[in-house]
C-alpha positions in Angstrom: 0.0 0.0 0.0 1.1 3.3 -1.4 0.5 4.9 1.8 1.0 2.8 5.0 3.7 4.3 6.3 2.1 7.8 5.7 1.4 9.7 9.3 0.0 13.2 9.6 2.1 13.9 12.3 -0.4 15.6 14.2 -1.5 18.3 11.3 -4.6 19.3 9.6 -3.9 16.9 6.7 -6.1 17.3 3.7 -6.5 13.6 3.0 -6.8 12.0 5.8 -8.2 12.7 9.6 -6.1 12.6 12.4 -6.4 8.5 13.0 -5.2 7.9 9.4 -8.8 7.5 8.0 -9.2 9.4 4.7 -11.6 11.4 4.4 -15.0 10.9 2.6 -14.3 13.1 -0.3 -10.7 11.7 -0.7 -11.6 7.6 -0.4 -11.8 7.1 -4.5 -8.5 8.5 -5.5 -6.7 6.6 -2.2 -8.2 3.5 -3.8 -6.9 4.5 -7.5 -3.5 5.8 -6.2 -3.4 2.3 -4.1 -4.5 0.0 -7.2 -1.7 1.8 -9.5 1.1 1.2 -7.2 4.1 2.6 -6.7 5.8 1.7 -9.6 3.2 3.1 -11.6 2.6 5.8 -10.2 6.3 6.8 -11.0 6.2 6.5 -14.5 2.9 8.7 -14.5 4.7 10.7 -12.3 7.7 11.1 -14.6 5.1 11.2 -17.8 3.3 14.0 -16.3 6.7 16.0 -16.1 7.6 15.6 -19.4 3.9 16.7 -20.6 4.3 20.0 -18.5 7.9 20.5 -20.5 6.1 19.6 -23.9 3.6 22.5 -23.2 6.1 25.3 -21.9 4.5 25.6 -18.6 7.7 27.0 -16.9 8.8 30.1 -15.0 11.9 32.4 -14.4 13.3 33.1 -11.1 14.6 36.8 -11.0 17.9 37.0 -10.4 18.6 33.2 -10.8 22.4 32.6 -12.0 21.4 29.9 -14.2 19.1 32.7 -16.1 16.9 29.5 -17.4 13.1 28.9 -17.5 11.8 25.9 -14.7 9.2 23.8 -14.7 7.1 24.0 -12.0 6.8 20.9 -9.6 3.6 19.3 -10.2 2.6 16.8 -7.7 0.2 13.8 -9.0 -1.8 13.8 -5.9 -4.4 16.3 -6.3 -6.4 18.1 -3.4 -9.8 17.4 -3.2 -12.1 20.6 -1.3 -15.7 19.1 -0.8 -18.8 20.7 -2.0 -19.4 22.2 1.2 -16.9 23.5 2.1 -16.5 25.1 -1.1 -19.7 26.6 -0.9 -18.5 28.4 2.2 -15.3 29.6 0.9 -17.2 31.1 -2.7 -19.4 33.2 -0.3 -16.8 34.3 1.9 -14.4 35.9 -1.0 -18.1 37.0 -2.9 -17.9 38.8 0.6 -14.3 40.0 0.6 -13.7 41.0 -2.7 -16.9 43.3 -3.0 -15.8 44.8 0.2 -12.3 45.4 -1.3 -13.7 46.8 -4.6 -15.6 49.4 -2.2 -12.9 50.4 0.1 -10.7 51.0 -3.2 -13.4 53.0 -4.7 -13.8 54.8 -1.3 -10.3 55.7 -0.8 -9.9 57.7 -4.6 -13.0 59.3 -3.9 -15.0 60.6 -0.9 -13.1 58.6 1.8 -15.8 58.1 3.9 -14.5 55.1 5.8 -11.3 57.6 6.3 -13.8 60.2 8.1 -15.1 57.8 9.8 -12.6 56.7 12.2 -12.2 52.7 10.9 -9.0 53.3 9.2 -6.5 55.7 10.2 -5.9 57.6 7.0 -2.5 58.0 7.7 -1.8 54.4 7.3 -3.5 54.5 3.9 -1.6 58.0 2.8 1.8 56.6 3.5 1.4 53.0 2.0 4.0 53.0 -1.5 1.2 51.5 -3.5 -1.3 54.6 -2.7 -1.3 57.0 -6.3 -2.3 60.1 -5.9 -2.8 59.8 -10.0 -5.9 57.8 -9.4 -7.9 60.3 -7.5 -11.4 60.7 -9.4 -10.9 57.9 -11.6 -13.9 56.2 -12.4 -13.7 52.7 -13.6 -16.7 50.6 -15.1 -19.3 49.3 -12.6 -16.9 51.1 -9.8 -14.7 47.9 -9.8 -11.2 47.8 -9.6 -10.1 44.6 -9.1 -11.5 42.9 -11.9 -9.2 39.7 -11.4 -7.9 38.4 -7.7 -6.0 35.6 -6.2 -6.7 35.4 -2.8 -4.4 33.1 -0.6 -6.1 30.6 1.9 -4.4 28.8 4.7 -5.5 26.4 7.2 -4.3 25.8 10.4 -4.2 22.9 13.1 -8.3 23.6 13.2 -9.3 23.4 9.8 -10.3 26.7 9.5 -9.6 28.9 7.1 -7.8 32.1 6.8 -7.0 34.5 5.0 -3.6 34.9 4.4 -3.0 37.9 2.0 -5.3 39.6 -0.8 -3.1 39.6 -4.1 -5.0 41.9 -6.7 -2.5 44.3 -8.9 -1.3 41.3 -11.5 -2.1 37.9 -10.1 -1.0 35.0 -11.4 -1.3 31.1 -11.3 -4.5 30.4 -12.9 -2.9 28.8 -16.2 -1.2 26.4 -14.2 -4.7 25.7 -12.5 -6.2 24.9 -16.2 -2.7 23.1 -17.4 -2.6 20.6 -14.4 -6.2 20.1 -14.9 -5.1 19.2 -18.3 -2.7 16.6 -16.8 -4.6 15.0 -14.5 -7.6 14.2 -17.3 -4.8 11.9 -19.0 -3.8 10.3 -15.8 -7.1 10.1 -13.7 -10.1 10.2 -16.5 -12.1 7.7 -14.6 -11.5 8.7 -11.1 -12.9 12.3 -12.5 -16.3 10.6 -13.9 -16.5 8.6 -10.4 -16.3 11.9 -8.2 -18.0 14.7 -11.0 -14.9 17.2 -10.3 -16.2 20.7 -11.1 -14.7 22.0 -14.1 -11.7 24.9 -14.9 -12.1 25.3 -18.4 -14.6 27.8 -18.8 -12.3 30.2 -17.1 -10.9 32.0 -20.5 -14.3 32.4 -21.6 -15.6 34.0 -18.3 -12.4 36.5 -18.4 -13.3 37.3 -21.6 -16.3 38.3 -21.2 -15.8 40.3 -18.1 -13.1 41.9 -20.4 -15.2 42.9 -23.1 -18.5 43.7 -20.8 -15.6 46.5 -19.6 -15.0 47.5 -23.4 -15.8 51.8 -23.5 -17.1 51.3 -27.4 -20.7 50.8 -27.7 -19.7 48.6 -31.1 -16.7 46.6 -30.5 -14.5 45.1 -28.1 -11.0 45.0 -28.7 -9.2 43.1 -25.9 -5.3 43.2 -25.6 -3.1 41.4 -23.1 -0.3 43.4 -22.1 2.7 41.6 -21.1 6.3 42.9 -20.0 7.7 40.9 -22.1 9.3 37.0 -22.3 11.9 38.0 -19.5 8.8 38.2 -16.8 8.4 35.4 -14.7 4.9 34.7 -15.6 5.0 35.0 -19.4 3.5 31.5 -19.9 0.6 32.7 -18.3 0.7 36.0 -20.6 0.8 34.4 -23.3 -1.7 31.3 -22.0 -4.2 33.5 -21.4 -4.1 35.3 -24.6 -4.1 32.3 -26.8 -6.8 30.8 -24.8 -8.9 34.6 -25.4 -8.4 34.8 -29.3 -6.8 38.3 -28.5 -3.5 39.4 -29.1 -0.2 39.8 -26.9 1.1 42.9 -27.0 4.5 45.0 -25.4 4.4 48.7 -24.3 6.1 49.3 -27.6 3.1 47.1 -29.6 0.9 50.0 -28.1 0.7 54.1 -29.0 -2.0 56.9 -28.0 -2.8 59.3 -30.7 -5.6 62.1 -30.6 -6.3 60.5 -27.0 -7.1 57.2 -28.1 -4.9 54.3 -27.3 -4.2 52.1 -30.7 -2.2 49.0 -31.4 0.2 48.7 -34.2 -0.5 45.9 -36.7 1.2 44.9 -40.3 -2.4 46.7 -41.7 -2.0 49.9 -39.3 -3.1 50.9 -36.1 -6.5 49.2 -34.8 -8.2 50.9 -31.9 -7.9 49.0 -28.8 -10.7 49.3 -25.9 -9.3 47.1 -23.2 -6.4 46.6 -21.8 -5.3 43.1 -19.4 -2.3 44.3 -18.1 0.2 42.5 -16.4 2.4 45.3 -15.9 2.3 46.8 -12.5 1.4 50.5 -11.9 4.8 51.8 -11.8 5.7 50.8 -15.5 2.2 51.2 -17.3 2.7 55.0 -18.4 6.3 56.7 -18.1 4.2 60.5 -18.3 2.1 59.5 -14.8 4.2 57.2 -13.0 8.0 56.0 -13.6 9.3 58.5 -16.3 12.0 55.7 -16.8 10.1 53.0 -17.4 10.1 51.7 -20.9 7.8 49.0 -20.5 4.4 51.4 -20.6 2.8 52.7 -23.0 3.2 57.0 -22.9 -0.5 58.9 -22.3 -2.5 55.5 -21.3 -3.2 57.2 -18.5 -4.4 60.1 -19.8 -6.5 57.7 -22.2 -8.0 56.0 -19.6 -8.9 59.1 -17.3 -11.2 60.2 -20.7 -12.7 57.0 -20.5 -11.1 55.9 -23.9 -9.6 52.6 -23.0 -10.0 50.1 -19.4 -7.6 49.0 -18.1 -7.9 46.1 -15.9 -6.8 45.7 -12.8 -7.3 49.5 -12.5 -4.3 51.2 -11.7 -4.5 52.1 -7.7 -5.8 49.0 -6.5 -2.6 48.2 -5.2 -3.7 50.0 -2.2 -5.4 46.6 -0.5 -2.3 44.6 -1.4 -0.4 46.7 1.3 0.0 44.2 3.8 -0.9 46.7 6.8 -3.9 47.8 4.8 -4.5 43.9 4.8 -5.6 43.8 9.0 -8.4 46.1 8.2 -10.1 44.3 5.8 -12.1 42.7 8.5 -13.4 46.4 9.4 -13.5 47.0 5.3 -16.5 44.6 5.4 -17.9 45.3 8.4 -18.5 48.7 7.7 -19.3 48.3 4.1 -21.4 45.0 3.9 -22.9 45.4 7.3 -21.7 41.7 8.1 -19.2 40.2 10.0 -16.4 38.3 8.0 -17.4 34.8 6.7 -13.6 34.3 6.2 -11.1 35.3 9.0 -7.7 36.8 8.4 -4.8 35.4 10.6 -4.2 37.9 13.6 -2.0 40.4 12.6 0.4 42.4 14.8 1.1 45.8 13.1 4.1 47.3 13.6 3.3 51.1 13.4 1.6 50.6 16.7 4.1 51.1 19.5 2.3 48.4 21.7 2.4 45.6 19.0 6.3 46.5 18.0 7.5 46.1 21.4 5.6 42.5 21.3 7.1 41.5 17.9 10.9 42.9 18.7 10.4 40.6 21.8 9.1 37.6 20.2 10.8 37.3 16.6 11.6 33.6 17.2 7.7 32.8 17.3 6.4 35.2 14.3 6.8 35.7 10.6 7.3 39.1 10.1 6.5 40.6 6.3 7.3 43.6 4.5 4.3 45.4 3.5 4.5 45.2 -0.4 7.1 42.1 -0.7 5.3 39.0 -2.8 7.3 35.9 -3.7 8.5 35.0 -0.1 10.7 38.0 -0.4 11.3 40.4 2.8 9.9 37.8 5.1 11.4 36.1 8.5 10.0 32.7 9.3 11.0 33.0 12.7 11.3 29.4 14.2 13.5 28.7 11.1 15.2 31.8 11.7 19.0 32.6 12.7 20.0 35.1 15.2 21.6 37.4 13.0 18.1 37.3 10.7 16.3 38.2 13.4 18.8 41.3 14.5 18.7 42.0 11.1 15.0 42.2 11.0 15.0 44.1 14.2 16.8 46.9 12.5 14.1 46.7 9.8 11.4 47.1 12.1 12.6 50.1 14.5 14.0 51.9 11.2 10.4 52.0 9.2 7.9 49.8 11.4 4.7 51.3 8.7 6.3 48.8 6.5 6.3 45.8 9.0 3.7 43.3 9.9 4.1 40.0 12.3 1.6 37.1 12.6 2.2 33.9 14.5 3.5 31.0 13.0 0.6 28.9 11.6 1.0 25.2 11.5 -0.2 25.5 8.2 -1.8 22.1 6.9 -0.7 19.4 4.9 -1.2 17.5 1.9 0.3 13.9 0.7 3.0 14.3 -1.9 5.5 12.1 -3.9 8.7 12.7 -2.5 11.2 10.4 -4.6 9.6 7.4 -4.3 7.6 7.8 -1.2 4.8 10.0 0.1 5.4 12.2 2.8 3.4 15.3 4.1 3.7 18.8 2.7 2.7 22.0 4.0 0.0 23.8 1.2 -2.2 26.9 0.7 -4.5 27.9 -1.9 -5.0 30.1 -3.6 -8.8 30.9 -5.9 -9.3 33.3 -8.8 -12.2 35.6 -8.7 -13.8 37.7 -11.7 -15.3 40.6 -10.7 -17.9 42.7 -13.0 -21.2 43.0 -13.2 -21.3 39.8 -10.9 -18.5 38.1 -8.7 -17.7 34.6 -10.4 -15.5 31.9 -8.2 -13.3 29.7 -10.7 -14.1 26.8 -8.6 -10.9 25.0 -7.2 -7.5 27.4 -7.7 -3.7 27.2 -7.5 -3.0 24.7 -4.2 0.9 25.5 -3.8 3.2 23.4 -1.8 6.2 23.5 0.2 8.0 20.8 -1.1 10.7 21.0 1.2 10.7 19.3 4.2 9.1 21.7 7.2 8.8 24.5 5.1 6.5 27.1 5.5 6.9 29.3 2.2 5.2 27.8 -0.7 6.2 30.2 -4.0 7.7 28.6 -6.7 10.4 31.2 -6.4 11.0 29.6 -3.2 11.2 26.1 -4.6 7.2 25.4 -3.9 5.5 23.0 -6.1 1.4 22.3 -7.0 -1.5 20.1 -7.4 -4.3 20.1 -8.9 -7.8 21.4 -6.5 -10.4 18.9 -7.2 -14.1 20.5 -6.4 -16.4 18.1 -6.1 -20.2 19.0 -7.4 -21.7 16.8 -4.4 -20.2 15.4 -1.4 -20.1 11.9 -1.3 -23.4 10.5 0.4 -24.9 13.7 -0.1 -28.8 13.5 -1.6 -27.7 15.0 -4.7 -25.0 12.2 -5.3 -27.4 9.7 -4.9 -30.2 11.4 -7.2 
């Protein structure tokens, strides 16, 4: 058996309960994985890595000496989220990311939630991803994050949290559809036998929440807008296009003449209408923001303040990826929704506040401390797995800008089997969902479970050396009265 030597080691494991009984939902692909065997399962495990290599489905590390493209470690074992609990985490982002969408509208407008005492405006004012450009803009529908990736994790409990909101550029969701992809090949009948929700559908939905955004009355033209092939996510650029019908464009694919933004083509300019961009605020339009960037495209900005072209995300939304910004969401959707939070964040010490520095400066060993716009695992201390000099190191960080600090305890995040070698051991995970956001709020349903596929680790970015499965949803729980209709 595959996996009697496996032990959860006292973690919320996602396949099996604490006794080493799997769980309901999980009980058909045990049995499959069991049936295959190990050897088996190795050479689907080693087919599987040459499929992800046939289709390109790599990244780059920045500032990796080897200066190469990686695939990213797939793991055959998927995670399987039941229907119920599904249904709760769809309504608790429905909840969060409405609630964002309002706070960043708020903020570039009347600031009521400012005036009224829930967030100090101060910490909103001084956060690097705050633009001043952005005051008065008024995107379509009042939304400005049209496409998140919100990151789950669970702890010892079970219960979710939220970890961090991700919604300037997200990214992930084409390896979502491309180990779906995998999996078919390798699992078709355990799919039939558990009706897994589908992730296809997702390029259409985009699109159409692209093109719902368009400013012409008679056409939509939709562009991706990618930094170009040295970004670490230009598979998914490129995925996403391809998967659209629309084009790929670079800053210098892209001009604005007579205050209209146009793309350069082998029969002219065509008028384009939206914008995806992947590009974050700093490098989208030299004239607003970085006059040295050369990745933007000069007067966007200017285009897209006369409501001639969308862009999407909006520029300024960055705002609630500030990790400080972050603790107050909880407040965001209290005041706006008039509801407490269906999904929790993890309790956050802020460092501004002289009472909660004193606590962190004292207690680095127990916390992992993050800078407030780092992504990637960057500007982070995991401090159990920390040295003393990191944590002096971090020390000086804090007491030299503590607005850019936050700590939160160390979650024992849970676990997930995974093939190491030829063996399965527990790996730490989180997940993290895609949301569309336009006229309506639509949950992809599943998402981007990342792992830590190093032993004990806590940091699960593929820049870090994190892996992924694929996030089964079921359509009905097994049992359930709609199973056995």
């Amino acid at each position: 058996m595959f996996f009697s030597n496996y032990s959860t080691d006292g973690y919320f494991d996602e396949m099996f309960e604490r006794d080493g009984v799997v769980r309901p939902q999980a009980q058909m692909v045990l049995e499959t994985i069991n049936a295959l065997g190990g050897e088996q399962l190795m050479r689907h495990k080693n087919a599987s890595e040459r499929l992800l290599l046939q289709l390109g489905i790599t990244f780059n590390v920045y500032g990796d000496q080897q200066g190469a493209e990686r695939i990213f470690p797939f793991d055959l074992i998927p995670r399987i989220v039941s229907a119920k609990e599904w249904s709760y985490i769809e309504r608790g982002l429905k909840q969060r990311i409405h609630a964002l969408n309002c706070f960043i509208d708020d903020i570039y407008h009347d600031r009521k939630i400012l005036k009224s005492g829930t967030i100090p405006e101060e910490v909103v004012t001084s956060a690097v991803s705050y633009r001043e450009q952005c005051q008065g803009l008024n995107p379509p529908f009042g939304v400005w994050a049209h496409i998140t990736g919100t990151d789950l994790v669970r702890d010892r409990d079970g219960q979710y949290y939220v970890l961090e909101d991700n919604l300037r550029v997200p990214s992930g969701v084409s390896y979502v559809m491309e180990n779906r992809e995998v999996l078919k090949r390798i699992f078709p009948r355990v799919f039939e036998g558990l009706t897994v929700r589908g992730t296809s559908e997702y390029p259409s939905r985009l699109l159409e929440v692209l093109e719902s955004l368009s400013p012409n009355a008679t056409q939509a033209r939709v562009v991706v807008l990618t930094p170009g092939i040295y970004n670490s996510a230009y598979f998914e650029h490129s995925f996403l296009a391809r998967q659209m019908g629309v084009q790929l464009v670079e800053g210098r694919d892209l001009v604005v003449d007579d205050g209209y933004v146009y793309m350069r083509t082998t029969k002219g300019l065509q008028r384009v209408d939206v914008v995806y961009r992947r590009v974050d605020d700093d490098f989208l339009d030299p004239e607003a923001f970085r006059p040295d960037s050369l990745l933007g495209v000069p007067g966007l900005m200017a285009a897209y303040r006369a409501g001639r072209v969308t862009l999407v995300n909006a520029p300024g939304n960055g705002i609630a990826d500030d990790k400080v910004i972050y603790a107050y969401v909880p407040d965001m959707i209290r005041y706006y929704e008039g509801e407490d939070p269906i999904l929790p964040n993890v309790p956050t010490y802020l460092c501004w506040r002289d009472k909660d520095r004193k606590y962190v400066l004292e207690n680095l060993e127990k916390l992992v401390v993050k800078a407030a716009n780092e992504s990637g695992g960057y500007g982070m201390l995991v401090g159990p797995h920390s040295t003393a000099a990191e944590r002096e190191d971090f020390a000086g960080r804090i007491s030299a800008n503590p607005r850019n600090y936050i700590a939160q305890p160390t979650l024992a995040l849970s676990r997930a089997p995974t093939i190491v070698e030829d063996r399965v051991e527990g790996r730490h995970v989180d997940l993290r969902p895609f949301v569309l956001c336009g006229k309506e709020i639509y949950v992809l349903p599943g998402g981007l479970t990342r792992v830590a596929m190093r032993k004990g680790s806590l940091v699960v970015n593929s820049s870090q050396g994190g892996g992924s499965k694929d996030t089964w949803v079921l359509a009905h729980d097994p049992g359930s009265k709609e199973e056995e209709r």
